[in-house]
N, C-alpha and C positions, 0 to 999 in steps of 0.2 A: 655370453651374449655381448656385440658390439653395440656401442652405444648407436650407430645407423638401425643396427637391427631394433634397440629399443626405440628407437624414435621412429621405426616403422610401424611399431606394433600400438604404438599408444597417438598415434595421431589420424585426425578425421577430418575429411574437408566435407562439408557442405556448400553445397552450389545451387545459386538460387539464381533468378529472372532479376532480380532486386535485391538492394541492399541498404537500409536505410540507417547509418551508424550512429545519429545525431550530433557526435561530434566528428568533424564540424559539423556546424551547422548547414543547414536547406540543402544536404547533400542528398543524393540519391545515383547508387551505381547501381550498374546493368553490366547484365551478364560477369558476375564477380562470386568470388568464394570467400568462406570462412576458414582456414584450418587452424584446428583444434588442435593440443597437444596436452597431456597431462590437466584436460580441464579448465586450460587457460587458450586466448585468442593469441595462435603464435604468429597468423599473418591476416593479411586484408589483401588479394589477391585478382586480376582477371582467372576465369576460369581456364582458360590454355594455361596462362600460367602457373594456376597452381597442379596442373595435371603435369607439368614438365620438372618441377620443381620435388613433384611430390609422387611418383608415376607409381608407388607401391602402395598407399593410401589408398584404404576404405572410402569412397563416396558416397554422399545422400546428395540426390540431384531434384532438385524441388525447381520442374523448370517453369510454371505457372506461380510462385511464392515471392513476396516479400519477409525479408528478414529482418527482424528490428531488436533490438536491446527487449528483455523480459521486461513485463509492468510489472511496476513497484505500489503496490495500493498504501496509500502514505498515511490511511486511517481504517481499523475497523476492530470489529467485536465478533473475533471469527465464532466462539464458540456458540455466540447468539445465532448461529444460520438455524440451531435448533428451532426457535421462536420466528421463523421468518412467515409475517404474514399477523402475527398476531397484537389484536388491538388494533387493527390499520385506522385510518380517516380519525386519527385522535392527538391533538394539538399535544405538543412537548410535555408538560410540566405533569397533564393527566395521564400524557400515556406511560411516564416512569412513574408517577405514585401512586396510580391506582391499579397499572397492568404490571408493567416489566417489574419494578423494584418486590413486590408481591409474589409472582412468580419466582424471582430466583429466590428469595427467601427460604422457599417450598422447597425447589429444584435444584438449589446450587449443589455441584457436588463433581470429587476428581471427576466419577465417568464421566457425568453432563459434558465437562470442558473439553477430556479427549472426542468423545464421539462429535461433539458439534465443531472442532477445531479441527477433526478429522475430515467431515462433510466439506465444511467450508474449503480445506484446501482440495479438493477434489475440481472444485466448480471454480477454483479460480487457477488450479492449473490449465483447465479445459477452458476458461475465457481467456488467458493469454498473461495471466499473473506468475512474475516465481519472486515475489517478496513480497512483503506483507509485513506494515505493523500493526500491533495489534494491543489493547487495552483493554485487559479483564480481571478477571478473578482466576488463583489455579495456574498462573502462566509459566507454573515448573512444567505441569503437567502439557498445558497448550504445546512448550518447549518441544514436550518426547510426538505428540502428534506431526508438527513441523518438519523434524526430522524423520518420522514413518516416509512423510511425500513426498519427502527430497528436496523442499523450498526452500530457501533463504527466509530467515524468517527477525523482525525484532519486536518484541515484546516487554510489555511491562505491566505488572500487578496495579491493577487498580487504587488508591489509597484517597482513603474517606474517613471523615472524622465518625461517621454513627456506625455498629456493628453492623457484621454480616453472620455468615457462613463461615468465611472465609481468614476472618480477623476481628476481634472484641473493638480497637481503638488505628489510630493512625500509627503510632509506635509497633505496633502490630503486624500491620497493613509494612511498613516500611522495613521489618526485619524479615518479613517474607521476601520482598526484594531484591534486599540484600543477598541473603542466602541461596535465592534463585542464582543472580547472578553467577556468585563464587562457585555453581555447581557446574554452570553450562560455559565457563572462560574458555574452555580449551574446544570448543565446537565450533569451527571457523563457520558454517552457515546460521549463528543465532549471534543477533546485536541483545542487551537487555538495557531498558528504558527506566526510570524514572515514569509513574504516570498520574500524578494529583487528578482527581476526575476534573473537577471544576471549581472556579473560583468561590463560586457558593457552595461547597462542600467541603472546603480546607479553612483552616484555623489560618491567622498570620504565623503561630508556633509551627507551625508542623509545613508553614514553607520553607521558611527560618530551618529548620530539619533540612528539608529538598535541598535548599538551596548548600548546605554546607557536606551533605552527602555526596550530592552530584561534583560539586565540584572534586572530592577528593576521588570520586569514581571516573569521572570526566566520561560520563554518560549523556545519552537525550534524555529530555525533558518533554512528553508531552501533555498536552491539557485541553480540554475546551473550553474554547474564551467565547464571551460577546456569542452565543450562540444566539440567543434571542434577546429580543426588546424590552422583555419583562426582567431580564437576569442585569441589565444595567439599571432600570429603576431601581431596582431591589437594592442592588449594590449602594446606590447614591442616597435611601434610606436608612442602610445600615453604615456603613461608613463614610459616606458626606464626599464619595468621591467614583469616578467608571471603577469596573474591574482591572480597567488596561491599567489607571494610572494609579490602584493600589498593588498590581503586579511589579510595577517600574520602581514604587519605592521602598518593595518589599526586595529589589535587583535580581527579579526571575528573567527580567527581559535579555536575552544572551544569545548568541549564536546556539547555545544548545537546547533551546526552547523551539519546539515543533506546535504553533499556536491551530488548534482545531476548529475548523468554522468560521470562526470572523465574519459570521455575517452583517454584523452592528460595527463597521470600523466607520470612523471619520479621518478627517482628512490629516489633521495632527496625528491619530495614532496610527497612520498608511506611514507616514514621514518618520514615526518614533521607531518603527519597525524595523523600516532600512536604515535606521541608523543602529539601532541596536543588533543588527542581524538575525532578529526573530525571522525562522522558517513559519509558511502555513502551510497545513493540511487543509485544500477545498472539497467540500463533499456536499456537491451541487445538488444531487437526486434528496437525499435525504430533509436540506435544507428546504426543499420546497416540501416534499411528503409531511415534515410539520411544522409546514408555514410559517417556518424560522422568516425567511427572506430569502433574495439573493445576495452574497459577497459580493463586494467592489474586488472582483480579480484584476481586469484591465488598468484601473488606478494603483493595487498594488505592484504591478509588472512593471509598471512604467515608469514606477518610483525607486523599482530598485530590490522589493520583496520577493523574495526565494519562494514560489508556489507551488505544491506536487497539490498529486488528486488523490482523493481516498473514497473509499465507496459506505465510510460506516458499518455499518452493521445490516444486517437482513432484516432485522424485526423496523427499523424504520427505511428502510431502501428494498428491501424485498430483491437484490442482485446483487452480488458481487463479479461487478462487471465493467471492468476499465475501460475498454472501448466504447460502451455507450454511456460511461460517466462523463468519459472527456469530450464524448462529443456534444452533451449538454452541457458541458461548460462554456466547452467555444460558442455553443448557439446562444445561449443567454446573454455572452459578454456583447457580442454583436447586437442581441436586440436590444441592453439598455442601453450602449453606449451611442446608436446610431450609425456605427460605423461597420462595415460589412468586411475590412479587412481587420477588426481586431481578432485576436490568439487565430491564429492561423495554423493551418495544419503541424507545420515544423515545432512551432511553439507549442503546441497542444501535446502532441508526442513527446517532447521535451519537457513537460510537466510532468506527465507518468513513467516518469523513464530517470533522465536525469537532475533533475529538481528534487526527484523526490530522493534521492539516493544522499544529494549531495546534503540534505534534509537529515537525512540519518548517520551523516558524517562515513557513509559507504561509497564515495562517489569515486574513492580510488581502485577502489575492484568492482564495480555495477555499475550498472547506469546509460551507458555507450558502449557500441560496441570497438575498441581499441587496441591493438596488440600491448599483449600484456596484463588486461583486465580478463575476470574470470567468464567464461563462456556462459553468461546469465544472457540466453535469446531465446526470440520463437518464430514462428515461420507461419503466415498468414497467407490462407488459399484464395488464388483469385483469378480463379478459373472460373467458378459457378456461372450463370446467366446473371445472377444478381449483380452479378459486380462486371455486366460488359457495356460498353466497350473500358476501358482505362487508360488515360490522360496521364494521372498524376497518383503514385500509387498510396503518398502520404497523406492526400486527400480523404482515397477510399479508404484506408484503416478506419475513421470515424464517421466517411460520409456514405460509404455504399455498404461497404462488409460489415460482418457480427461476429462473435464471441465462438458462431458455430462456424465462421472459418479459420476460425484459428487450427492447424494441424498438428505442429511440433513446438515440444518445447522443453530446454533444456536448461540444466540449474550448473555449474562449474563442469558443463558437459556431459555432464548425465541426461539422458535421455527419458526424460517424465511422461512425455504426450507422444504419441507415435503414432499417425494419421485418426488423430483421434480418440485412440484408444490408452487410455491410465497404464504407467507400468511398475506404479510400485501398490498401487491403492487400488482395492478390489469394489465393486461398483454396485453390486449386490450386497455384500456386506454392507455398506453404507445405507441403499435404502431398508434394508430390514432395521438396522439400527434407529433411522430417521424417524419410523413408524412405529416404534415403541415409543419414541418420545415424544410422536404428536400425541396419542394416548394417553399421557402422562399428564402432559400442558392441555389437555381439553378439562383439566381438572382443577387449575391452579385457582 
């Protein structure tokens, strides 16, 4: 075979109405192609032109479609889409010590993690996600689910100083980790994280640990910080000082810190942020479902703060769903700030896209779509009635369309979603799986 002939056979242009690549920025092209080669973005194309260029190439012609970089959900707890719904209308602190922590006690276990890690990527390849990180218990196991769907995926073991299931101690907690890591090195679609649950559940020892691990691993670091109002009293009871600024002189604060929540920042630790290069993960739905607050997003943006969007977990967000996450984020930042052009459509896409990637220190292969990075896109229908007439296509991803016009969607070119339809993840299996396990959790 000539190498013409192999570069015939392995390459694929997609041609859409729209193109939205994010970088650069506030772009948007028409009538333009994507070709694909070995899984990577070989060009950025008019469509004559790639059909001249390319005249023996396979075409998907999406002539109603925007095509945008895959969303990166920058937080969540896939295997919990098990528990989605459960305990709802119940403030933070009661619905993990009296519901959730209780439950997995009972529950945790490998299946629990694949079937629920399984679920979850189902409905977030079908909302328009092909990455995901994600913080739990079992995350070798999450691992093999991850790659069943084909996603891009990073992950990190939970670690907590009280027992589980899962691990006796933090040492524990942390050699699971480890170990994870060194199994999945060579699986280009899985990053693995560092992931202390929270600042009230970690010892200063066992950051002191994080922090000298990470560094020799030179991995991310995520946590939730400042979630709520009560978790920095607490803090300034027990050690005389916020969380942030026992973080800062414990030196977690680093570029490889993915800080969660942040709904409690003040204006010093907005400034300590961007200077230290602390990423955030925002997870607006969730924050409000238990009445955490809202994030100063707009002040962090503005300061210089790296912000992607996560959707949590199910059991407190009940979706895992980027498109309507980030569009309540935009709408909130507008209505506290009083300004009606803060996070704008570009910028908001660019939160779930590339913020978040660059978040995970992936932002050289994901994120945008660019020749040369790996073909992580999806293609958004908008054609429907719902979404007519269209102005501005980057508008309607979060202000007219949903989750259910999301059509295709492909992970270093693999083809996952195909008008709709799952192509590695069977759909039936899943809910017979789902419905054992409400059965199960109607009991905990």
């Amino acid at each position: 075979m000539t190498l013409t002939d192999f570069q015939t056979r392995t390459t694929q242009i997609i041609s859409a109405r729209w193109i939205i690549p994010v970088e650069p920025r506030d772009i948007v092209l028409e009538h333009h192609s994507i070709v694909m080669t070995n899984g990577r973005i070989a060009a950025i194309l008019l469509t004559a032109d790639a059909h001249q260029r390319y005249p023996d190439a396979p075409e998907t012609k999406l002539a109603h479609h925007v095509l945008i970089p895959g969303m990166i959900n920058l937080h969540t707890h896939a295997a919990m889409t098990m528990m989605r719904g459960l305990a709802d209308d119940t403030p933070l602190m009661a619905w993990l010590q009296d519901h959730i922590w209780p439950a997995e006690t009972k529950h945790l276990s490998e299946q629990y993690v694949f079937d629920g890690t399984e679920l979850a990527t189902a409905e977030m390849i079908r909302s328009g996600t092909t990455c995901f990180a994600d913080m739990y218990f079992y995350h070798d196991v999450a691992a093999r689910a991850a790659l069943k769907s084909g996603m891009r995926a990073a992950l990190g073991g939970a670690i907590l100083e009280f027992p589980t299931p899962y691990a006796a101690d933090a040492e524990g907690y942390l050699a699971r980790g480890i170990a994870t890591r060194e199994a999945f090195l060579a699986e280009p679609r899985l990053k693995l994280m560092l992931a202390p649950h929270a600042p009230y559940t970690v010892s200063d020892k066992t950051f002191q640990r994080i922090m000298t691990i990470g560094s020799e691993m030179d991995v991310p670091v995520m946590m939730h910080i400042h979630e709520t109002a009560t978790e920095i009293t607490d803090s300034e009871k027990q050690y005389g000082m916020r969380p942030i600024e026992r973080l800062n002189q414990l030196g977690l604060l680093n570029p490889s810190l993915i800080a969660v929540h942040c709904v409690h920042l003040n204006h010093a630790e907005i400034e300590l942020f961007a200077r230290t290069g602390v990423h955030v993960a925002h997870c607006p739905v969730s924050n409000l479902k238990l009445a955490s607050g809202i994030a100063p997003v707009k002040a962090m943006l503005d300061a210089g703060v790296n912000v992607g969007v996560g959707t949590d977990g199910t059991a407190s967000n009940n979706r895992l769903d980027m498109l309507t996450e980030t569009r309540l984020a935009s709408l909130l930042q507008k209505g506290i700030s009083g300004d009606a052009s803060a996070l704008p459509a570009h910028q908001a896409l660019a939160m779930a896209t590339l913020n978040a990637a660059k978040a995970l220190g992936w932002d050289d292969e994901i994120g945008s779509l660019v020749p040369g990075k790996a073909a992580d896109m999806i293609a958004v229908d908008l054609s429907s009635i719902e979404t007519q007439p269209c102005y501005d296509p980057a508008s309607h991803l979060f202000h007219a369309a949903g989750r259910e016009h999301v059509s295709h969607s492909w992970v270093a070119g693999e083809l996952l979603l195909d008008n709709r339809v799952l192509t590695q993840l069977d759909m039936s299996e899943l809910k017979t799986k789902a419905a054992r396990w409400q059965e199960r959790f109607r009991k905990y």
